[in-house]
C-alpha positions as CSV (number, residue, x, y, z in Angstrom):
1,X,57.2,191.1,86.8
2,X,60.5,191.1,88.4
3,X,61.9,187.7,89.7
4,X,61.0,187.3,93.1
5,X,64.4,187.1,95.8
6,X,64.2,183.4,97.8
7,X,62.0,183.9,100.4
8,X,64.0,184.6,103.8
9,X,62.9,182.5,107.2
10,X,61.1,184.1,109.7
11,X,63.5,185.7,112.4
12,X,61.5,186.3,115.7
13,X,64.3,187.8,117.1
14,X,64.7,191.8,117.6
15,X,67.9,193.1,116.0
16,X,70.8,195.8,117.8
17,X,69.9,199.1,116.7
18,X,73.1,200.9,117.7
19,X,75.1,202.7,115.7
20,X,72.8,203.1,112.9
21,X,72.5,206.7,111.5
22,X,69.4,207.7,109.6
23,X,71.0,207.8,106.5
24,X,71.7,203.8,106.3
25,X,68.0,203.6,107.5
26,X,67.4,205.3,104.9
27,X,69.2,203.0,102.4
28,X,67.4,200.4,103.9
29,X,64.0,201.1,103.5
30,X,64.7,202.2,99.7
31,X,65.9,198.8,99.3
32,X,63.0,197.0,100.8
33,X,60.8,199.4,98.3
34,X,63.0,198.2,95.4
35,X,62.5,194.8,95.8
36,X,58.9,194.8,96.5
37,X,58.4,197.1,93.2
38,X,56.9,194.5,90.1
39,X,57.3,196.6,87.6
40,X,54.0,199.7,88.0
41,X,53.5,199.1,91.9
42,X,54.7,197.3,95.1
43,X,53.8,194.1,96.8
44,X,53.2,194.5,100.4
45,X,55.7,191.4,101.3
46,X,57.2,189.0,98.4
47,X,55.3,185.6,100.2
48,X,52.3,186.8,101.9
49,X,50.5,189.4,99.8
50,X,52.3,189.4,96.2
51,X,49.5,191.1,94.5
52,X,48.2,194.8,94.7
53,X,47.2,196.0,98.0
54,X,44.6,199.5,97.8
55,X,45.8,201.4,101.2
56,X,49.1,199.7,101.0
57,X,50.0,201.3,98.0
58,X,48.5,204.8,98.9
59,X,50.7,204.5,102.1
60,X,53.6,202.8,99.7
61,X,53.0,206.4,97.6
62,X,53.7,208.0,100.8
63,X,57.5,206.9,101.4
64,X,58.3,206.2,97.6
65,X,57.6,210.1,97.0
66,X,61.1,210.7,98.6
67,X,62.8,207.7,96.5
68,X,60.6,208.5,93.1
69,X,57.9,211.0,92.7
70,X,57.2,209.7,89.3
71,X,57.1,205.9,90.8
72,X,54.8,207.2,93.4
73,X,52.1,208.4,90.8
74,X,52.6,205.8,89.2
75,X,52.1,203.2,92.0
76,X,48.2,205.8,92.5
77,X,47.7,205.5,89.2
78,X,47.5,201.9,89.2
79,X,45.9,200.8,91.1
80,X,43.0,203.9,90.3
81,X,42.8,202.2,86.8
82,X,41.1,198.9,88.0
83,X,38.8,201.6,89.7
84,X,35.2,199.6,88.9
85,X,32.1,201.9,87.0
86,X,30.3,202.2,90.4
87,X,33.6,204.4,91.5
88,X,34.4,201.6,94.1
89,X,38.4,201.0,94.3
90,X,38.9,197.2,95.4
91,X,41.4,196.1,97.8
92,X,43.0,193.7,96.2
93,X,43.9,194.0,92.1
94,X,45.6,190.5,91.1
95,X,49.0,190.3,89.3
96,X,47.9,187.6,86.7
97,X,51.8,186.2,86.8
98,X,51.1,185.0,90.4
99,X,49.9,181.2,90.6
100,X,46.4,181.2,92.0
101,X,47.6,179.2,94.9
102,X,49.7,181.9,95.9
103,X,47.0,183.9,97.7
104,X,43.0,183.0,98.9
105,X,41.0,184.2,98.2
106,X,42.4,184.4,95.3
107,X,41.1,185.5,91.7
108,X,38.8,182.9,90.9
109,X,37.0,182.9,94.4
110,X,35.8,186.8,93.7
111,X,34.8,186.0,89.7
112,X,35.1,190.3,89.7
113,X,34.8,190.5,85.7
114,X,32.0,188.5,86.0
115,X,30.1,189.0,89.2
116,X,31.1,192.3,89.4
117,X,29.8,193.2,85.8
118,X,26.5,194.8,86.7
119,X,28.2,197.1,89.2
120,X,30.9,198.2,86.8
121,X,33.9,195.9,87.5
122,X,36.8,196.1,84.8
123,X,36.9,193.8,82.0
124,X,40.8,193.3,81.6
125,X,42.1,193.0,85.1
126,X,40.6,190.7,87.9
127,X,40.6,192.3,91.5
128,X,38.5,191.7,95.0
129,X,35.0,192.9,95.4
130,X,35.2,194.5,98.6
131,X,36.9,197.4,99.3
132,X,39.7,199.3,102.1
133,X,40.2,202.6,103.4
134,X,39.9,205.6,101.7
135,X,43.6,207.3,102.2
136,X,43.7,207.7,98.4
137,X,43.5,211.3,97.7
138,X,45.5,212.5,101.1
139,X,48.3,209.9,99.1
140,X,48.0,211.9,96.1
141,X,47.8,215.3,97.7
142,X,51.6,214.7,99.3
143,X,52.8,212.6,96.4
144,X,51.5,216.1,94.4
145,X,53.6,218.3,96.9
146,X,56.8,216.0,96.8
147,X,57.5,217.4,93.2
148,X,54.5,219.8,92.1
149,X,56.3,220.5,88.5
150,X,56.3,216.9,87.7
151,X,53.3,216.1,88.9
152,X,52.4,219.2,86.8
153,X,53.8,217.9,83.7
154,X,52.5,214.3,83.9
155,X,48.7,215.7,84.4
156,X,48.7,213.4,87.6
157,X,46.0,215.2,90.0
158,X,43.9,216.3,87.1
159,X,43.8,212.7,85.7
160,X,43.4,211.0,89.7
161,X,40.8,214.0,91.1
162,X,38.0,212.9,89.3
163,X,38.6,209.3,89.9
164,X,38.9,210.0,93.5
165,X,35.6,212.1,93.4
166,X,34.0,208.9,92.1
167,X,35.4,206.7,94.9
168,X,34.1,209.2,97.8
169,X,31.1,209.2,95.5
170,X,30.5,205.6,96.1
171,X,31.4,205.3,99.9
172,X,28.9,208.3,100.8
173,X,26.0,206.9,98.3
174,X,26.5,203.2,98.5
175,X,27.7,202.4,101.9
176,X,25.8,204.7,103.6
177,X,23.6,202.2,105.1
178,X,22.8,203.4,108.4
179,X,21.2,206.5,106.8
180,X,22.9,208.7,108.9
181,X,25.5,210.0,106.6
182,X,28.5,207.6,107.3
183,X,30.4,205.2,105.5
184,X,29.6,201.1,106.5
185,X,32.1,198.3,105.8
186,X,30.5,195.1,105.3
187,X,33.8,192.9,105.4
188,X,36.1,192.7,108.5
189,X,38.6,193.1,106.0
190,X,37.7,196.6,104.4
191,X,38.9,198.7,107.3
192,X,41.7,197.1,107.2
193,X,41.9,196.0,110.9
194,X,40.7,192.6,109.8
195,X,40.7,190.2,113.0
196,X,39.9,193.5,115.6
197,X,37.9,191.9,118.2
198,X,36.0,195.0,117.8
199,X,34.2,192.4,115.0
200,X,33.7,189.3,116.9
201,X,30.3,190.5,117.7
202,X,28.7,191.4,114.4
203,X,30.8,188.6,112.7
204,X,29.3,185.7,115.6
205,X,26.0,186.1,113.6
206,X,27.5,185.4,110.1
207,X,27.4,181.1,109.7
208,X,31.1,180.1,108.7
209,X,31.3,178.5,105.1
210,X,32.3,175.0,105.8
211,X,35.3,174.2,106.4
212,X,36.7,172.0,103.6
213,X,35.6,175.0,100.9
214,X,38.6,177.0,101.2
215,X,42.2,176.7,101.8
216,X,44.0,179.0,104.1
217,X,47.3,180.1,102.3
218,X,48.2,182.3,104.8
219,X,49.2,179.9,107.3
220,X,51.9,179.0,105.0
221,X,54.0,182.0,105.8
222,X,53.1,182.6,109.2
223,X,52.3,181.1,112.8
224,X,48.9,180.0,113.6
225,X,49.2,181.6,116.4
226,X,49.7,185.2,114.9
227,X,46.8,184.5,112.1
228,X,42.8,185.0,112.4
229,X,41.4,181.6,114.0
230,X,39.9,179.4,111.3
231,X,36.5,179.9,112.3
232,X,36.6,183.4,111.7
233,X,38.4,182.9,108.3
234,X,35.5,180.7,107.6
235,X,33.3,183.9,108.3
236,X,35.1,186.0,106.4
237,X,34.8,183.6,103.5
238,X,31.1,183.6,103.9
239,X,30.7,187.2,104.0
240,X,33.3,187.6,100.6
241,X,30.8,184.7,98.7
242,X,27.3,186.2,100.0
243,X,28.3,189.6,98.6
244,X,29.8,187.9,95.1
245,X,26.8,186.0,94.9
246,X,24.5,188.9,94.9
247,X,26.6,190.2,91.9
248,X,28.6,192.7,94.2
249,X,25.8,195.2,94.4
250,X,25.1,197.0,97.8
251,X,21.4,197.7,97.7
252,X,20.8,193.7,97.3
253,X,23.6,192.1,99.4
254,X,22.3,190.6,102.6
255,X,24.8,192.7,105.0
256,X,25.3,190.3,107.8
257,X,27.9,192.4,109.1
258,X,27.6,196.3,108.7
259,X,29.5,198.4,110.9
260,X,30.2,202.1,110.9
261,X,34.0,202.4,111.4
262,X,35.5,205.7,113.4
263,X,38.6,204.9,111.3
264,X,37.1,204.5,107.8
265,X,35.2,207.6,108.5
266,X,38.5,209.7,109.5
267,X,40.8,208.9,106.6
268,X,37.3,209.3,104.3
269,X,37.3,213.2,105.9
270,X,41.0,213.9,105.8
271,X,40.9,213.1,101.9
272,X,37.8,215.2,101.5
273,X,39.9,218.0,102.9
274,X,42.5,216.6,100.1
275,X,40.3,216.3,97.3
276,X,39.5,220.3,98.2
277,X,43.2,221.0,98.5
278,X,43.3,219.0,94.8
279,X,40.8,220.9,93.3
280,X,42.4,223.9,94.1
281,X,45.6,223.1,92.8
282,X,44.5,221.9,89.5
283,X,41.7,224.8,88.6
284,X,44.8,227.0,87.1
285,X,46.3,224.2,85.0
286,X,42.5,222.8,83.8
287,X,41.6,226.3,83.0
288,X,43.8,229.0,82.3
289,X,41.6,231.6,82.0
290,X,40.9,233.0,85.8
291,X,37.7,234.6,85.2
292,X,36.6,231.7,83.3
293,X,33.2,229.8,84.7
294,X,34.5,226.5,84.5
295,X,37.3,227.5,86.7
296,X,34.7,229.1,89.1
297,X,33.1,225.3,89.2
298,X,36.1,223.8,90.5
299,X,36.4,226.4,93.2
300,X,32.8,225.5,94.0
301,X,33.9,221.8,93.8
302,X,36.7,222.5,96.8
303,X,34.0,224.5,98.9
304,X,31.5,221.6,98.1
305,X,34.6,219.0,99.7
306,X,35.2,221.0,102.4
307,X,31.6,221.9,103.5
308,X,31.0,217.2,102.9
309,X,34.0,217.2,105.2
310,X,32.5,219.4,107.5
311,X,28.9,217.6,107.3
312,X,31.0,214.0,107.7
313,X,33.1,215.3,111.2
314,X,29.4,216.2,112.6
315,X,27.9,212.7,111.7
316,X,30.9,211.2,112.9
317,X,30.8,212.9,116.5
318,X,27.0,212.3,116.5
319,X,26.8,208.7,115.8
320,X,30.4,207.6,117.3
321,X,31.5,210.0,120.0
322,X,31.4,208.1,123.3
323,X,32.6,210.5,126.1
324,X,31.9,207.8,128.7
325,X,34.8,205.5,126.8
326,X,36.8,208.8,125.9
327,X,37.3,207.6,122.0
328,X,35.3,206.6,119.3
329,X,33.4,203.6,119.3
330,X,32.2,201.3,115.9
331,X,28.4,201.2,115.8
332,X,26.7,197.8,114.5
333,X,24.5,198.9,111.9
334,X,22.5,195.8,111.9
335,X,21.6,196.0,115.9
336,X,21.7,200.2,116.1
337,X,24.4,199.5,119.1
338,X,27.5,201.1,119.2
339,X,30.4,198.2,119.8
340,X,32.1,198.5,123.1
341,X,35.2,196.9,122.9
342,X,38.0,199.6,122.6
343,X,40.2,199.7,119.0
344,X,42.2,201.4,118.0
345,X,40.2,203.1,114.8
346,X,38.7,205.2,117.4
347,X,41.7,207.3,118.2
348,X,41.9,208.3,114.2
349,X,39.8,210.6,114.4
350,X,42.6,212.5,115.8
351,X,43.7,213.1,111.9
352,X,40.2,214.8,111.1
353,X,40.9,219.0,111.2
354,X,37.7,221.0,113.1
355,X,36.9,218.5,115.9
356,X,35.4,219.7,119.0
357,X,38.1,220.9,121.6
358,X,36.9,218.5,124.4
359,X,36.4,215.5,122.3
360,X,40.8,216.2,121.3
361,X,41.3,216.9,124.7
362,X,39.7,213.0,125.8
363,X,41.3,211.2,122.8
364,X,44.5,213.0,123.8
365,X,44.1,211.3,127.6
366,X,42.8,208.2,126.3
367,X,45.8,207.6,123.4
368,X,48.3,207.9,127.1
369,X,46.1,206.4,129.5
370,X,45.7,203.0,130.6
371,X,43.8,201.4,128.0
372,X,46.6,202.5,125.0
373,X,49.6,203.8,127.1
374,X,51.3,205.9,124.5
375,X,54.4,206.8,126.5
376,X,54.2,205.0,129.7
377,X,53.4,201.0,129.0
378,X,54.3,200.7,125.1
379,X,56.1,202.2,123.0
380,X,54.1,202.2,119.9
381,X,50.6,202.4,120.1
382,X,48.6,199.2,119.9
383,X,45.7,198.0,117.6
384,X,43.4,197.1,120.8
385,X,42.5,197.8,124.3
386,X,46.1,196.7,126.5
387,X,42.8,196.0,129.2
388,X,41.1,194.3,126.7
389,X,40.0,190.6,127.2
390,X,40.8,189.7,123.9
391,X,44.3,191.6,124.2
392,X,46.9,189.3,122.4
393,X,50.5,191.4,121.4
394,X,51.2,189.3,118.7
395,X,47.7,188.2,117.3
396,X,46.6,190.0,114.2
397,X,45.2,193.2,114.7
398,X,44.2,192.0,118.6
399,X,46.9,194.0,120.2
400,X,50.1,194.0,117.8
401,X,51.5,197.8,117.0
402,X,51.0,198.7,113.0
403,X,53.3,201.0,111.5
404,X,50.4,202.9,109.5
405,X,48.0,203.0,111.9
406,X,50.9,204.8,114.3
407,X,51.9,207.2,111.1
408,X,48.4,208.2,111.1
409,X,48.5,208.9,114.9
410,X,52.1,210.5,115.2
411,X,50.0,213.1,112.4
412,X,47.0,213.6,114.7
413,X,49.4,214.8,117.7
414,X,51.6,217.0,115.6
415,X,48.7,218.0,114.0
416,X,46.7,219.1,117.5
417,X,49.8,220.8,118.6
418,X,51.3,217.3,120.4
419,X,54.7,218.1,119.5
420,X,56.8,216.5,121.5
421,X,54.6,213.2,122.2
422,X,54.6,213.4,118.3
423,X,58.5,213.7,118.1
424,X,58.7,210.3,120.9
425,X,55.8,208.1,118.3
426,X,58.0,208.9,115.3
427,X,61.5,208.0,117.0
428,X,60.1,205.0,118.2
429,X,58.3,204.2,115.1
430,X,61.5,204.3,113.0
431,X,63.2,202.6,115.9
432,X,61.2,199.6,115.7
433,X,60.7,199.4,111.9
434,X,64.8,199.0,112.2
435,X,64.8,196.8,114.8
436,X,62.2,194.2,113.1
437,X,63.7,194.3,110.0
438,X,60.6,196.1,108.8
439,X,58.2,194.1,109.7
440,X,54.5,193.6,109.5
441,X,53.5,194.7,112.9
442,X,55.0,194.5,116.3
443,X,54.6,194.0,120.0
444,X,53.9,197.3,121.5
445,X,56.0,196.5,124.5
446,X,58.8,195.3,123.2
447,X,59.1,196.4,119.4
448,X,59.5,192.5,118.6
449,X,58.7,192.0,115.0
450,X,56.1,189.5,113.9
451,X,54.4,188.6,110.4
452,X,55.8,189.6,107.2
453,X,59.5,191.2,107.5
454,X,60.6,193.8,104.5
455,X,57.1,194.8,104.6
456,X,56.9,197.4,102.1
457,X,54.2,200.2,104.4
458,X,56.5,199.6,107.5
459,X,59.6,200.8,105.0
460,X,58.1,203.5,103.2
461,X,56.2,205.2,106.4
462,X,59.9,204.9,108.2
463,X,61.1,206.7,105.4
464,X,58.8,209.1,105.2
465,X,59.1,209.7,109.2
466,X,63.0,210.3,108.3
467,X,62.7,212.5,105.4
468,X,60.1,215.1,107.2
469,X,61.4,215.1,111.1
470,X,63.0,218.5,111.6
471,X,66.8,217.5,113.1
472,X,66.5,214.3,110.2
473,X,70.2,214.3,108.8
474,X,71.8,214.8,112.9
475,X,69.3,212.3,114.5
476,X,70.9,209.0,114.9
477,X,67.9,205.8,113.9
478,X,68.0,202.4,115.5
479,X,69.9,199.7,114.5
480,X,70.1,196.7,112.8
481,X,72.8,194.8,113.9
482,X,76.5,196.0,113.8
483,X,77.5,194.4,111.1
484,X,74.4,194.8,108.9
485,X,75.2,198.3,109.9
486,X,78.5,198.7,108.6
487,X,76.5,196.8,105.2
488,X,74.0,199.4,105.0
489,X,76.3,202.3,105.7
490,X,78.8,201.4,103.0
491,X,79.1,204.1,100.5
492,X,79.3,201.7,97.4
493,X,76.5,199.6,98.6
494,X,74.3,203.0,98.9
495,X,75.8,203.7,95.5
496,X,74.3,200.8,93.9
497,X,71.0,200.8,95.6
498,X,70.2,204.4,94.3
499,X,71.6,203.4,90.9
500,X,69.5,200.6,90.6
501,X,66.6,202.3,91.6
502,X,67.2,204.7,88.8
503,X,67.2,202.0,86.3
504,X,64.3,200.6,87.4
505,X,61.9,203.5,87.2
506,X,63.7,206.2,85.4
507,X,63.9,209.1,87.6
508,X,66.2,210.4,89.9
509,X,66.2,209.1,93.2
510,X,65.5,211.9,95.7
511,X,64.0,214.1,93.3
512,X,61.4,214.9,95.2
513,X,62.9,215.1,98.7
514,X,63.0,218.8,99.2
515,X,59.3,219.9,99.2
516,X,56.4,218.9,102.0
C-alpha cells in the first residue's frame, strides 16, 4: 500500500473558480485519483473510507478509463475477485494494512470468512456482508469501450461477464423478497443513500444496539452535524449484526428493514442492458467460429438480458410508479406501503431505456419543479425533497448534492433527449467538484463543499464529464483559486503528474481517451 499524504484540515470554505481551463481540471482530478490509488484500486478519501468501496470503485472505473484503461480494469477486477459463492459483491472489501480502528464497522464486526462461510464468502480476504448498488457491468461496459483492443487483449469482459451474471443472479433470486420481481435492500447502507429520510420509517421499528457496543469512527473526520445521528447509527449496527448473526443468508435473516429501492432497481436494469451489450461483444472473441452453437448461446444470453431488463422496467413502474408524487417512490416490503417521503432514487429511473412516455414526461417536471428545482433553486440536484421536513443541505444524504447521483441524472436527460438541461447539470457538476476541492457532496444552493475533500468519485465523474462534453478542450471549468490555478496549469507540474501516473500503473496516461 502506498504511504498515505498527511491528512489535510477540513476547509468549509468554497474556492474562486475563475480562470481555470478544463485542462488544469483535468490535472487536478488525475491527481486526486493518484493519490487515492493503493496499489490495485482507489480509496474513496485517504481518512474516512481507506478501504475498498463496491459502487465507488465502479464509478472510480468510470473517470480512471480516461487516465488508465488498464488501471480501470483493474480497479473492476478487484474488487469482482472478493465476489462471495452466492454471487453477492460486498460493499466494503478491507485493506488488511489499515488498523482496525481506522474504519467501523470494521473487519472484525462483519466476521465475513466466518459468518459468511455458508453463503460462499471468500476465505483470503475479509469484506462487509451487505451489499451496494449494482452499477458494475454499465462500469465495465464503458471501461470496455475506453480502449476495446486492450480490453481485448487482457480477456477483461470475458473474465468480468460471468461474474456479473452471478451478481444480477443473486439480486433477482435472493433479494427478491417482495415476490414481485424486484430487488430489496435490507441495510440503509446498501443503496447507498445511507441516512435518506426516505428510511426513518422502516428503520424506527429496528431497536438500536446499545450504545456503548460500538464506536463511531466517522465522527473523527467530520462534523456531527453532517453525520447520521447516533441513534440511527445504533440501528444500522443492529441491522449489520442481526444479518451476521444469521450467518449472512437471506432466506433466514429476520429483515427488519426491507425496502424496494427505485434507484437500486434502475442501475440493476441499465447494467442488464450492459451485461447484453457485454455478451455481445465477447461472443466473437469466446468463439470464433460464427456458426458455432456455443456462440448462438451467448446471443441467446444478450436476448435473455434484454428481455430480464425489459421484465424488471415493468415491475419497476408497477410496484413504484406514483403519478400522484410524479417520481418513484421506495415501497416498505415489511408493511406493503410505498414510502412517501420524496428521494432522490426516484428520479433514476430516468437512466432505464423503454420507460413509458408519460411517466419521462413527469420525472422530467418533477427533477425542475419545486420539490428538486434543477435549474431554478439549485444548481445541482439534491439527495431529498427541498420541501421536505427533514430537508437538511449539509446533512448526509438529507438534502446535500452527490456528484454520482447527478452523473447518473445529467445521463438520464441527455439520454431522453434533455440536451441542453443536460449540458447546464454537467457544467455545474464540474463547477462545483472545482470549487469544493472535490468534495464529498455539496449544498445544492450554493456548491459549498462538505465531508471528505479529494474524494476520489467527485474527481473521476468530473473527469469523465470533461473528457466526453462535446466543446471539452474550448470550455473554460471553474476554478480553484488563482494561485492554485496557476499550480495546476503549470506545464512541468502536469508533466510530472502524468509521469508519475505512468510509473505507477504502467500504461500510458490517456490511452484510452479517444473512444466513447
Amino acid at each position: 500500500m502506498n504511504p498515505s499524504p498527511p491528512v489535510r484540515p477540513y476547509i468549509p470554505a468554497q474556492r474562486s473558480t475563475a480562470d481555470v481551463t478544463a485542462s488544469a481540471l483535468r490535472h487536478a482530478a488525475r491527481r486526486v485519483l493518484l493519490r487515492n490509488w493503493v496499489g490495485n484500486s482507489t480509496v474513496p478519501s485517504r481518512s474516512l473510507y481507506p478501504h475498498q468501496w463496491s459502487w465507488d470503485s465502479a464509478f472510480v472505473a468510470i473517470g480512471l478509463r480516461h487516465v488508465s484503461p488498464e488501471r480501470a480494469q483493474r480497479e473492476l477486477e478487484t474488487l469482482l475477485a472478493a465476489q462471495w459463492g452466492d454471487g453477492r459483491v460486498p460493499h466494503i472489501v478491507f485493506n488488511p494494512a489499515v488498523p482496525l480502528d481506522a474504519y467501523f464497522p470494521s473487519p472484525d464486526f462483519w466476521r465475513s470468512s466466518t459468518a459468511g462461510a455458508a453463503a460462499g464468502a471468500p476465505e483470503g480476504v475479509e469484506t462487509s456482508g451487505i451489499v451496494q448498488p449494482p452499477v458494475h457491468a454499465l462500469a465495465a461496459w464503458l471501461v470496455h469501450r475506453a480502449d476495446p483492443a486492450t480490453s481485448r487483449r487482457r480477456g477483461f469482459l470475458r473474465r468480468l461477464y460471468p461474474k456479473l451474471v452471478a451478481w444480477h443472479r443473486y439480486l433477482t433470486t435472493h433479494r427478491d423478497l417482495g415476490g414481485h420481481g424486484l430487488v430489496s435492500v435490507v441495510h440503509p447502507w446498501e443503496p447507498g443513500m445511507d441516512n435518506s429520510p426516505c428510511w426513518d420509517e422502516p428503520l424506527a421499528r429496528v431497536e438500536p444496539a446499545p450504545p456503548g457496543s460500538f464506536r463511531r469512527a466517522d465522527l473523527d473526520h467530520g462534523s456531527a452535524a453532517d453525520r447520521p445521528t447516533d441513534l440511527d447509527y445504533a440501528r444500522y449496527v443492529r441491522l449489520a449484526a442481526d444479518y451476521r448473526d444469521h450467518d449472512y443468508l437471506d432466506a433466514e435473516a429476520p429483515h427488519r428493514f426491507a425496502v424496494e429501492d427505485p434507484g437500486v432497481n434502475a442501475l440493476l436494469i441499465a447494467s442488464e442492458h450492459a451485461l447484453a451489450d457485454i455478451a455481445d461483444e465477447i461472443a466473437p472473441e469466446v468463439v470464433p467460429d460464427p456458426v458455432s452453437e456455443a456462440r448462438d448461446a451467448l446471443c441467446a444470453d444478450a436476448d435473455a438480458h434484454r428481455r430480464r431488463a425489459r421484465e424488471l422496467t415493468a415491475a419497476l413502474v408497477e410496484r413504484l410508479w406514483d403519478a400522484e408524487a410524479g417520481q418513484f417512490l421506495c415501497r416498505d416490503v415489511r408493511s406493503g406501503e410505498p414510502i412517501r417521503e420524496r428521494g432522490v432514487a426516484g428520479l433514476l429511473p430516468l437512466i432505464v431505456p423503454g420507460l413509458p412516455r408519460d411517466v419521462v414526461h413527469a420525472l422530467l417536471r418533477t427533477v425542475c419543479g419545486e420539490h428538486f428545482g434543477l435549474g431554478g433553486t439549485v444548481r445541482l440536484v439534491p439527495s431529498y425533497d427541498l420541501l421536505g421536513h427533514a430537508f437538511d443541505p449539509r446533512r448526509y444524504w438529507r438534502g446535500p448534492a452527490w456528484f454520482n447521483v447527478n452523473w447518473l441524472v445529467e445521463r438520464g436527460l441527455r439520454q431522453h433527449g434533455q440536451t441542453a438541461r443536460a449540458d447546464a447539470l454537467r457544467a455545474a457538476v464540474v463547477t462545483a467538484a472545482a470549487a469544493s476541492d472535490f468534495a464529498e457532496y455539496v449544498d445544492p444552493r450554493t456548491g459549498a463543499g462538505y465531508g471528505s475533500r479529494e474524494f476520489s468519485w467527485t474527481a473521476a465523474l468530473a473527469l469523465d464529464l470533461l473528457k466526453t462534453a462535446p466543446a471539452a478542450e474550448s470550455a473554460p471549468a471553474a476554478e480553484p483559486a488563482p494561485e492554485r490555478a496557476a499550480a495546476l496549469a503549470e506545464p512541468r507540474v502536469e508533466a510530472r503528474v502524468e509521469a508519475r501516473v505512468e510509473a505507477r500503473v504502467g500504461a500510458p496516461v490517456g490511452s484510452g481517451e479517444a473512444a466513447r
